[in-house]
ZADO-655066 format. One line per field, with one value per residue: residue number from 1; residue in three letters; y, x, z of N, C-alpha, C, O, CB in turn. Coordinates in Angstrom, 2 decimals, padded with zeros to 5 digits. Glycine has a CB too. Layout:
<atoms>
num <- NUM,...
residu <- ala,...
npy <- Y,...
npx <- X,...
npz <- Z,...
capy <- Y,...
capx <- X,...
capz <- Z,...
cpy <- Y,...
cpx <- X,...
cpz <- Z,...
opy <- Y,...
opx <- X,...
opz <- Z,...
cbpy <- Y,...
cbpx <- X,...
cbpz <- Z,...
</atoms>
This chain:
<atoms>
num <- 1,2,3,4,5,6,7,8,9,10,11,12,13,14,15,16,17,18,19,20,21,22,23,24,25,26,27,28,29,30,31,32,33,34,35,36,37,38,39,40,41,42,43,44,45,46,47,48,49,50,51,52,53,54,55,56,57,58,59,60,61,62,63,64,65,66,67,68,69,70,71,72,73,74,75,76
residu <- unk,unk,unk,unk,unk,unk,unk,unk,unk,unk,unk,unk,unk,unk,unk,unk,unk,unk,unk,unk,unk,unk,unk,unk,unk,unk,unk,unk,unk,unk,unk,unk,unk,unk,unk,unk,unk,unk,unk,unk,unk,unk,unk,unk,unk,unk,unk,unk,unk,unk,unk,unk,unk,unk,unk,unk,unk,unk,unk,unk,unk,unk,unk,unk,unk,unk,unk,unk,unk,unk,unk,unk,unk,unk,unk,unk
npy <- -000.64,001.72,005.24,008.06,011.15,013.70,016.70,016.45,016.69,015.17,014.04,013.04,011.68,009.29,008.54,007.45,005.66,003.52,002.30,003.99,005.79,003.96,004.52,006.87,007.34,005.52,007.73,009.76,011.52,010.77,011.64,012.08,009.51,009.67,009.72,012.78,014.19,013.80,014.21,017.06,018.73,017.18,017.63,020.13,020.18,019.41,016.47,017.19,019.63,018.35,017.21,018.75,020.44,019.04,018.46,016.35,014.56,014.30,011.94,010.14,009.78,008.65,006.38,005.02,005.17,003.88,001.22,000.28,-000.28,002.07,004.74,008.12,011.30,014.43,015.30,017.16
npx <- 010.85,010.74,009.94,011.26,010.81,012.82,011.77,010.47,009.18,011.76,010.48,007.76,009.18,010.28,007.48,006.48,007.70,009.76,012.02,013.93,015.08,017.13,018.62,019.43,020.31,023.06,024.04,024.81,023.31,022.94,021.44,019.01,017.64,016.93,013.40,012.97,014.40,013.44,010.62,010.53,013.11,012.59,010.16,010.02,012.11,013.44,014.40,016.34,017.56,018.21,020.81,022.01,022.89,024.75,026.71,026.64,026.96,024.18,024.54,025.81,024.22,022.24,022.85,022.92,020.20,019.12,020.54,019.11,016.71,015.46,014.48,015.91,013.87,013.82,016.02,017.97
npz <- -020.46,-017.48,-018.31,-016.75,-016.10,-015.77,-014.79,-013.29,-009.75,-007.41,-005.02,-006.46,-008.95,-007.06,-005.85,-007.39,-008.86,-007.17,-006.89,-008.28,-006.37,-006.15,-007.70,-007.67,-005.00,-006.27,-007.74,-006.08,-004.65,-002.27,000.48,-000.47,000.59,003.13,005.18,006.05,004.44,001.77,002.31,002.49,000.73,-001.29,-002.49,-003.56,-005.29,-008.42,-010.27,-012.07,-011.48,-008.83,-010.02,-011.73,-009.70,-008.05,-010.73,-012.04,-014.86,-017.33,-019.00,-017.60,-015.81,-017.08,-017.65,-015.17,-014.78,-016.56,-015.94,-013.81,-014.84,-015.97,-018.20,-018.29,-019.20,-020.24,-019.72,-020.48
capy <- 000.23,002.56,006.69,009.21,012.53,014.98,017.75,016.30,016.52,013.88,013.18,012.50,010.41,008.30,007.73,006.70,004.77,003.17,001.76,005.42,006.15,003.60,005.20,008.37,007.30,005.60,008.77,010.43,011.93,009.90,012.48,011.74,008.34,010.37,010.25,014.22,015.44,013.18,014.83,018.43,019.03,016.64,018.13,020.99,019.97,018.64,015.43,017.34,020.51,018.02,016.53,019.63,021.39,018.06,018.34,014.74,014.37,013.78,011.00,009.03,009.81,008.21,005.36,004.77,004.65,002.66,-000.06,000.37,-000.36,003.15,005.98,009.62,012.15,016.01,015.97,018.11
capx <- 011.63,010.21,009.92,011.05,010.62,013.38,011.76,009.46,009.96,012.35,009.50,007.06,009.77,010.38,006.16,005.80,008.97,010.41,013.62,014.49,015.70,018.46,019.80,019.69,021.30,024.06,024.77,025.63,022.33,022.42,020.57,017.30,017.29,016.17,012.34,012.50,014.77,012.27,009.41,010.37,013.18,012.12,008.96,010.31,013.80,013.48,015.73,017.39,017.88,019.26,021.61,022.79,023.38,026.28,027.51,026.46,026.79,023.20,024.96,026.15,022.51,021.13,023.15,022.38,018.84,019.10,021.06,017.98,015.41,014.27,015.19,015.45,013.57,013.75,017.17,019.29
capz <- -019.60,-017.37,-018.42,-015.43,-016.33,-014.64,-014.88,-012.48,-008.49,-007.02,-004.27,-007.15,-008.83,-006.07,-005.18,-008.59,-009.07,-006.22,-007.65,-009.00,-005.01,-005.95,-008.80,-007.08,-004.28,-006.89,-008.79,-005.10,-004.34,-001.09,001.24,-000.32,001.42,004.37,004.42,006.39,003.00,000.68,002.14,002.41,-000.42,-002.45,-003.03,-004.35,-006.47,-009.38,-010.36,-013.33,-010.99,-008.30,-010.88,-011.89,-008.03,-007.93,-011.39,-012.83,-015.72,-017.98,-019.42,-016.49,-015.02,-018.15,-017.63,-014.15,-014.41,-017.63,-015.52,-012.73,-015.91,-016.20,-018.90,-018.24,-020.19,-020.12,-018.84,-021.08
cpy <- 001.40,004.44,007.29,010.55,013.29,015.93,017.60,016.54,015.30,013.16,012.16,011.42,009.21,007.69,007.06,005.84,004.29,003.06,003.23,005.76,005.53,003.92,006.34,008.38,006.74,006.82,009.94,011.17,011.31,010.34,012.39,010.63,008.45,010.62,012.02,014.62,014.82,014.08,016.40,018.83,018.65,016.78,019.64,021.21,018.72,017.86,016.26,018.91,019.68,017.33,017.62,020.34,019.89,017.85,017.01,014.92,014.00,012.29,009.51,008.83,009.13,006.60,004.54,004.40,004.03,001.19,-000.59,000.30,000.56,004.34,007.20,010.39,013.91,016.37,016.75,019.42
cpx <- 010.74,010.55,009.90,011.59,011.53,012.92,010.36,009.79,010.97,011.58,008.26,007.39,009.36,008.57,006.14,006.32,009.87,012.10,014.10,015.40,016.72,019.21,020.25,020.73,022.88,024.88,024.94,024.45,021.60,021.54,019.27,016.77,016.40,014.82,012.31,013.20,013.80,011.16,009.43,011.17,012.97,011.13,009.16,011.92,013.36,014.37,016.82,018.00,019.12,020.58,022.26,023.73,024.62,027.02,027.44,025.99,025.32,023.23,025.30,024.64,021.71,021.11,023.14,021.06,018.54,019.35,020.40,016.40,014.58,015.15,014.98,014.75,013.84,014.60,018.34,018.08
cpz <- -019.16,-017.73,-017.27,-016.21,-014.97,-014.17,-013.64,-010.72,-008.06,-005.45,-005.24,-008.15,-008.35,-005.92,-006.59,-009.29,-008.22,-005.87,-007.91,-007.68,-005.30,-006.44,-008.20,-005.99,-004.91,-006.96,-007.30,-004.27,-002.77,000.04,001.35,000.27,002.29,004.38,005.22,004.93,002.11,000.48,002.21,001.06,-001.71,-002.77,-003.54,-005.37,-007.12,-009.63,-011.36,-012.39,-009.50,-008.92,-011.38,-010.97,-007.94,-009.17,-011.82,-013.92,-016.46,-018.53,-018.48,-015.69,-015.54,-017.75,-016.59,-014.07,-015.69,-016.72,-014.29,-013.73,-016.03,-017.03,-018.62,-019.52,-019.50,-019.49,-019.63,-021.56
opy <- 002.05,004.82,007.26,010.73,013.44,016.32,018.45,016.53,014.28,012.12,011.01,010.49,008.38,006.47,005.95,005.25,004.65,003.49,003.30,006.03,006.14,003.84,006.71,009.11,007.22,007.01,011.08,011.41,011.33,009.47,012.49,010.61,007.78,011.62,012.59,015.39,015.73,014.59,017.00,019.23,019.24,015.92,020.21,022.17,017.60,018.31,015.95,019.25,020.07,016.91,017.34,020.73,020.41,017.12,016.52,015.34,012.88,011.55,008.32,007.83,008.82,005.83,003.35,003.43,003.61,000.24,-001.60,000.73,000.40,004.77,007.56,010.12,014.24,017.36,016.82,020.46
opx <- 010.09,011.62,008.87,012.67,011.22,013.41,009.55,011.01,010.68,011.95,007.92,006.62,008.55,008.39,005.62,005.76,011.02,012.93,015.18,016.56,017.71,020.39,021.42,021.71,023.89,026.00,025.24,024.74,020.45,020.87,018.51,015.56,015.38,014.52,011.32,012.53,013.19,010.72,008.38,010.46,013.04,010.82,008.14,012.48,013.07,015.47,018.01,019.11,020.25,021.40,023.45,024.88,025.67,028.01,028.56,024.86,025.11,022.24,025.08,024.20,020.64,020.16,023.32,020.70,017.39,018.57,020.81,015.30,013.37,016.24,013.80,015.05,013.99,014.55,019.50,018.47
opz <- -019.97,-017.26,-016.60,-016.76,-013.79,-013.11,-013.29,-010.52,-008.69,-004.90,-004.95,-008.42,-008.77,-005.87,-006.65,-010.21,-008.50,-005.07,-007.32,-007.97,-004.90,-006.10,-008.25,-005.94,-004.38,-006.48,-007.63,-003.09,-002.32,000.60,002.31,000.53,002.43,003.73,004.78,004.24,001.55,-000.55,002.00,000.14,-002.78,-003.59,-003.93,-005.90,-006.72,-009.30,-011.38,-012.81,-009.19,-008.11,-011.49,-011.19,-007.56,-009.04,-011.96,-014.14,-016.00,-018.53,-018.67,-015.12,-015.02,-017.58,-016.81,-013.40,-015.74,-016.77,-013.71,-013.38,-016.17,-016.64,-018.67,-020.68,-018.32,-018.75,-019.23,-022.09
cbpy <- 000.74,002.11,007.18,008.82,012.87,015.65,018.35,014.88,016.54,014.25,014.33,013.32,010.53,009.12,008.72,007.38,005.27,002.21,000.63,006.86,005.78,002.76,005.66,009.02,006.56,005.25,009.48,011.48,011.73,009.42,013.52,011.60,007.87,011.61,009.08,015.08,015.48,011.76,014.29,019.15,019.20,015.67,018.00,021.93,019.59,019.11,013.67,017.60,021.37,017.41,015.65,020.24,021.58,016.46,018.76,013.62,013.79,014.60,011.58,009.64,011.09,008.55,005.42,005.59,005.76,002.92,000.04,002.11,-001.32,003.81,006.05,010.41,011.71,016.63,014.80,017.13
cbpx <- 012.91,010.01,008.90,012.19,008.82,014.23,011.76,008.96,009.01,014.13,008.69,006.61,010.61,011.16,004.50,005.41,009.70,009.87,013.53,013.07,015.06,018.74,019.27,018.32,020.75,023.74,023.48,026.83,021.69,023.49,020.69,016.64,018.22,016.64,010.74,013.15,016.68,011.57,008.53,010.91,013.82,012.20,007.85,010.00,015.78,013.33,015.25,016.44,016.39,018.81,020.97,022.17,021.48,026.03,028.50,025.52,027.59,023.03,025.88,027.54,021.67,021.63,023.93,022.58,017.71,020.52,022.50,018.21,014.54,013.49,015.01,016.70,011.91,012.68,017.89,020.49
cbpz <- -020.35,-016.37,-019.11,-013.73,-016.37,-014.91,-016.46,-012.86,-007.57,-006.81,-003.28,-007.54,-008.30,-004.52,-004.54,-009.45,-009.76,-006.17,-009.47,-009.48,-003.64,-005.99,-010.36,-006.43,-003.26,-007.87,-010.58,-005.81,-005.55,-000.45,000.94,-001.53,002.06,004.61,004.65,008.06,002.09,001.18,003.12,003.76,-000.41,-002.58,-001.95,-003.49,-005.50,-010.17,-011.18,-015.46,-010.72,-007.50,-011.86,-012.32,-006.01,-007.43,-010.92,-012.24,-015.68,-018.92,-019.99,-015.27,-014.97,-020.01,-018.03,-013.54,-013.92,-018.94,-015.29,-011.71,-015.72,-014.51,-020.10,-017.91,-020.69,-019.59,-017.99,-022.85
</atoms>
């Protein structure tokens, strides 16, 4: 299973984990689809900062990118 680090950008995410965009877009985060929000806010918001600014749960976030073969770290 792959390791994504929240605490990381959600552009740097995404280059380094492709699949991660789907979870993201799951858990409601659908905006980042967009490559203009990818490449401008997603180079400065972190996944665990955008996961917080909508109120998702850590838990449901976990379990999302568990069921996309990748575990969160550094999200609580």
């Amino acid at each position: 299973m792959q390791r994504v680090d929240a605490t990381h950008t959600v552009h740097a995410i995404v280059s380094a984990h492709p699949k991660a965009l789907a979870a993201m877009v799951e858990l409601g985060l659908d905006h980042i689809k967009k490559a203009a929000v990818l490449n401008t806010v997603g180079r400065v918001m972190t996944l665990k900062k955008g996961l917080a600014s909508r109120d998702i749960d850590p838990e449901i976030a976990q379990a999302v990118f568990n069921k996309h073969g990748m575990t969160l770290e550094g999200i609580t």
